[in-house]
C-alpha positions in Angstrom: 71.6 123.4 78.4 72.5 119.8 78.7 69.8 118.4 80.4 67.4 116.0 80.1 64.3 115.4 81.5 63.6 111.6 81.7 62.2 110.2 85.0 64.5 107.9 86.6 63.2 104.2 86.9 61.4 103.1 90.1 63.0 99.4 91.5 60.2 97.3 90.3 61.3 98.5 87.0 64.5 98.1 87.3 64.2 94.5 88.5 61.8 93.5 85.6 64.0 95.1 83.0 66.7 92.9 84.7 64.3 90.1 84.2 63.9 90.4 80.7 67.3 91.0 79.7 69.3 89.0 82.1 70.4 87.0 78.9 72.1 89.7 77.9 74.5 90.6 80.2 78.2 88.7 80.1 80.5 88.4 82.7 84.0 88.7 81.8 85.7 85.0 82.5 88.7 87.4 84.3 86.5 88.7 86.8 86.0 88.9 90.9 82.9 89.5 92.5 84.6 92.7 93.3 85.4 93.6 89.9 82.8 93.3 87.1 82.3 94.0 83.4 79.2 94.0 82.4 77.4 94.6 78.5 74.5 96.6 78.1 71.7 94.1 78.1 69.3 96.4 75.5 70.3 96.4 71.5 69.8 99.8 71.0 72.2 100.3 73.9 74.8 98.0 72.8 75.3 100.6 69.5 76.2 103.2 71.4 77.6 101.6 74.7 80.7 98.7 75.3 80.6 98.1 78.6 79.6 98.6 82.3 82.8 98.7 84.8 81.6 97.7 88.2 84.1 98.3 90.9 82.9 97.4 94.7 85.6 97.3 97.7 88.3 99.6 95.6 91.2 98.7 98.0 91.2 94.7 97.2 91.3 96.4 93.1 93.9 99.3 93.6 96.1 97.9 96.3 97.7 101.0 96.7 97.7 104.9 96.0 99.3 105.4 92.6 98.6 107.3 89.4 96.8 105.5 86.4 97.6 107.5 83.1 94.5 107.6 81.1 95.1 109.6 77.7 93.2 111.4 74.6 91.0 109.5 72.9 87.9 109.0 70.9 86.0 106.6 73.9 84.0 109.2 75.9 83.3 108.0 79.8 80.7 108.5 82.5 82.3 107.6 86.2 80.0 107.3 88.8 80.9 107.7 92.4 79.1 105.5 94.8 81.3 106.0 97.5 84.2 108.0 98.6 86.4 110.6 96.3 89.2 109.9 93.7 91.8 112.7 92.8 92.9 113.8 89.3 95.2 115.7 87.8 94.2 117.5 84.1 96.0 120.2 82.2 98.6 120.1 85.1 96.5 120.5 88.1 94.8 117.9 90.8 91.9 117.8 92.7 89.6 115.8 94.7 86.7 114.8 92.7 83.3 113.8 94.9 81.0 114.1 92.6 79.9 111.9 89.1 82.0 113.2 85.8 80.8 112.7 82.0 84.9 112.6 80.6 83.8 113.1 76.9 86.7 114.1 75.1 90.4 115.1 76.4 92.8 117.2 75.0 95.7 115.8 76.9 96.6 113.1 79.2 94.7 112.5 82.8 96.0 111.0 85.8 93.2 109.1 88.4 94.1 108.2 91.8 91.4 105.9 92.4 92.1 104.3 95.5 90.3 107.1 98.0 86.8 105.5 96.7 84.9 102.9 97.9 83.1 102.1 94.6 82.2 103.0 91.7 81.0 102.6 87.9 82.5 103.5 84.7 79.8 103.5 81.9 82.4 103.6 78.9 80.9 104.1 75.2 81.6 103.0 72.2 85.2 104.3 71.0 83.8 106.5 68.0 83.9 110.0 69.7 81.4 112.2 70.9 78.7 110.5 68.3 78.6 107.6 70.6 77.1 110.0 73.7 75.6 112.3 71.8 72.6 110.3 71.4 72.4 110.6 75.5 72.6 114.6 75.5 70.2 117.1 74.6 73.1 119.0 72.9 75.3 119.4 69.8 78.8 118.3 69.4 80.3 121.8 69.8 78.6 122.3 73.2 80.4 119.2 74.2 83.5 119.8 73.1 83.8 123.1 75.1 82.9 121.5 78.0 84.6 118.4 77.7 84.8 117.6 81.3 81.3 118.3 83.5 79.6 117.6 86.4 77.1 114.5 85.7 73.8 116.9 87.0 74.9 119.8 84.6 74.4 116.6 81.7 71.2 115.2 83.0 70.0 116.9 86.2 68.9 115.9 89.5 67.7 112.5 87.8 70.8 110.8 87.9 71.3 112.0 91.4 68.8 109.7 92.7 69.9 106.7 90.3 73.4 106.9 92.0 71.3 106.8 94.9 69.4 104.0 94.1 72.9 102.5 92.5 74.5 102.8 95.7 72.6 100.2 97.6 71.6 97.7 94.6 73.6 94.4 93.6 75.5 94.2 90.6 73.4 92.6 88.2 70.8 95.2 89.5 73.0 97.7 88.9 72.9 96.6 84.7 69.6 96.9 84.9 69.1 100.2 86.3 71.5 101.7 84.1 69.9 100.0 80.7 66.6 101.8 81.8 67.7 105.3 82.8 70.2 105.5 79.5 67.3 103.7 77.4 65.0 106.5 78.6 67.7 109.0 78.0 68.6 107.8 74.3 66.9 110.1 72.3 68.4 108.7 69.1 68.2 105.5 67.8 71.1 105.6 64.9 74.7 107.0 65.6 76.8 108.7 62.6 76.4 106.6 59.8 80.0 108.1 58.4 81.6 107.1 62.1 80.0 103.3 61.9 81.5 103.1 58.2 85.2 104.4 59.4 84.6 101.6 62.2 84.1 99.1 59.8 87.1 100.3 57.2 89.9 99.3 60.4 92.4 102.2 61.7 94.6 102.4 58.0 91.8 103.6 55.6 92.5 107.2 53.5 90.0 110.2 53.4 90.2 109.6 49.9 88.4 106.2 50.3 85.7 108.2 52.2 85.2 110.7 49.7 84.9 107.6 47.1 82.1 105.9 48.8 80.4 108.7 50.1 80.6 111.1 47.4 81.5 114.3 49.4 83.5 116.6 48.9 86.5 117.8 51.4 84.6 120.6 52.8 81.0 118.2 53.3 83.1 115.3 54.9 84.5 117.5 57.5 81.6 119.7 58.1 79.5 116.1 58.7 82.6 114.9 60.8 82.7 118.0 63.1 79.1 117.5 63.7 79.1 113.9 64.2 82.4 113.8 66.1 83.5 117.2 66.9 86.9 116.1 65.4 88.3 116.5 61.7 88.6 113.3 59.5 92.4 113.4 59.8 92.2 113.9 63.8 89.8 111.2 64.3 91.7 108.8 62.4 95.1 109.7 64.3 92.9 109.4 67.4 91.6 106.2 66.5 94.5 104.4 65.6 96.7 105.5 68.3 94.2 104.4 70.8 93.5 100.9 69.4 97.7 100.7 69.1 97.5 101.5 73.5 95.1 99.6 74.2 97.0 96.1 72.5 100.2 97.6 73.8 98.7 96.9 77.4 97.0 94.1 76.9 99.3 91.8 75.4 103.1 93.6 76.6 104.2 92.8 73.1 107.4 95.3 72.4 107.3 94.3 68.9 106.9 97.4 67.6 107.1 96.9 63.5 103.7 94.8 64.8 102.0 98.3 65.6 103.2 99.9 62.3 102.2 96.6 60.0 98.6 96.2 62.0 97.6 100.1 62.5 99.3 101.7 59.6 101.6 103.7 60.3 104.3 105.0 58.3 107.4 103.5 60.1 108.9 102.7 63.3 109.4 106.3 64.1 106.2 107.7 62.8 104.4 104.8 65.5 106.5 106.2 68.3 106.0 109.8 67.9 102.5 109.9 67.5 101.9 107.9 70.6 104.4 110.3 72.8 102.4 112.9 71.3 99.5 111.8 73.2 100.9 110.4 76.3 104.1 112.0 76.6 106.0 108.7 76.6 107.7 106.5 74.6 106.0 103.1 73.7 109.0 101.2 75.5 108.3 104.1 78.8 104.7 103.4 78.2 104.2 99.7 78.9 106.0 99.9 82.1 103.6 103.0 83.4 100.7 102.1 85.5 97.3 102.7 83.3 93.7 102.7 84.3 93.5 100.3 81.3 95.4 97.5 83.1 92.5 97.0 86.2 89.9 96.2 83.4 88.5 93.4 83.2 89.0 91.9 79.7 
């Protein structure tokens, strides 16, 4: 099983943890009071966790009913539902979706119709696979990744029942602190994978030869300790990883410059850029930048 058994945090907690780590917490400088970023406000949290989307009032956000493409990845997410439903559509089939979802790995792309909600928050982690949430689950990497989609109460129980409850009628900056003490009571682990915080710091072009140099594996021990850390190969990860970091410019800055992507994220050529991201999102770069993605709401 996947639970955990942490007792969630009463609101005098909750407001004194805010206390202490109100320092902590940035506001994006893009922001409405309807639509928040938030960091973690505890260390140990900011490791494993980027960023808390806050999303109040949905319809002044998503203006309309349309599909946001979300796609494979290595950045596991938690969305919680405060209020109302959202619909989705995986490996070719929608539903409506009432209750909270841990989205810890996908296979293939996802479509969200988010504007049937009211609110709700996004607890994204850190983009290094299933070692950035493993440290949240009582579970190994395998487990996840043949459930790669569950019900938030099959993750952690009844517990985070009542902290959507309490989430529900709590301000923003409450809501931070809430969240940093029930996943700081949930953490488990200190430490993520020191092999995944190495690749981090290598950039998206490194070789598995350059791993096996400074770790001193072998083939067979770098993917065993890869599997286990990330569920993914080496070779997967690193397609993953650079393909996602290539999206997520590609939306941010519109820039169709696509020699850019190959130079920055090293890729082989032109055509070796394009396939690899219609592999995952079954469009073109130049299709791509003109769909509608979840990515494009954030705040940066």
């Amino acid at each position: 099983t996947r639970k955990a058994s942490s007792p969630e945090p009463t609101m005098a907690q909750a407001h004194q943890h805010h206390k202490s780590l109100n320092q902590f917490i940035i506001f994006s400088s893009t922001t409405s009071a309807l639509n928040m970023k938030f960091h973690p406000g505890c260390q140990d949290l900011q490791q494993h966790i980027d960023h808390y989307w806050i999303v109040d009032q949905v319809d002044k956000v998503f203006t309309a009913a349309q599909p946001l493409y979300a796609y494979p990845g290595i950045t596991p997410e938690l969305i919680l539902v405060l209020e109302g439903h959202y619909r989705c559509r995986y490996q070719g089939r929608w539903e409506n979706v009432y209750e909270s979802r841990l989205y810890s790995f996908l296979e293939q792309d996802i479509i969200l119709d988010l504007s049937p909600l009211s609110s709700f928050i996004i607890v994204q982690f850190k983009s290094r696979a299933l070692s950035s949430i493993l440290p949240f689950l009582n579970c190994r990497a395998e487990q996840v990744m043949a459930n790669p989609i569950c019900s938030v109460e099959d993750a952690w129980g009844d517990q985070i029942i009542r902290i959507c409850d309490q989430l529900k009628v709590s301000a923003s900056s409450e809501r931070v602190a809430i969240l940093d003490e029930w996943l700081s009571r949930n953490q488990h682990s200190q430490h993520g994978s020191f092999l995944l915080e190495m690749v981090s710091e290598m950039g998206e072009d490194y070789t598995p030869a350059q791993i096996l140099d400074r770790t001193g594996y072998s083939r067979s021990t770098l993917e065993r300790h890869f599997k286990k850390d990330a569920g993914l190969t080496p070779k997967r990860y690193q397609s993953l990883q650079r393909y996602k970091a290539a999206v997520q410019e590609i939306y941010l800055t519109r820039n169709t410059d696509w020699q850019h992507y190959v130079h920055t994220y090293g890729y082989f050529d032109q055509s070796h850029f394009i396939k690899e991201v219609k592999r995952y999102t079954s469009f073109t770069p130049s299709q791509l930048i003109h769909t509608p993605g979840l990515l494009s709401f954030r705040p940066r």
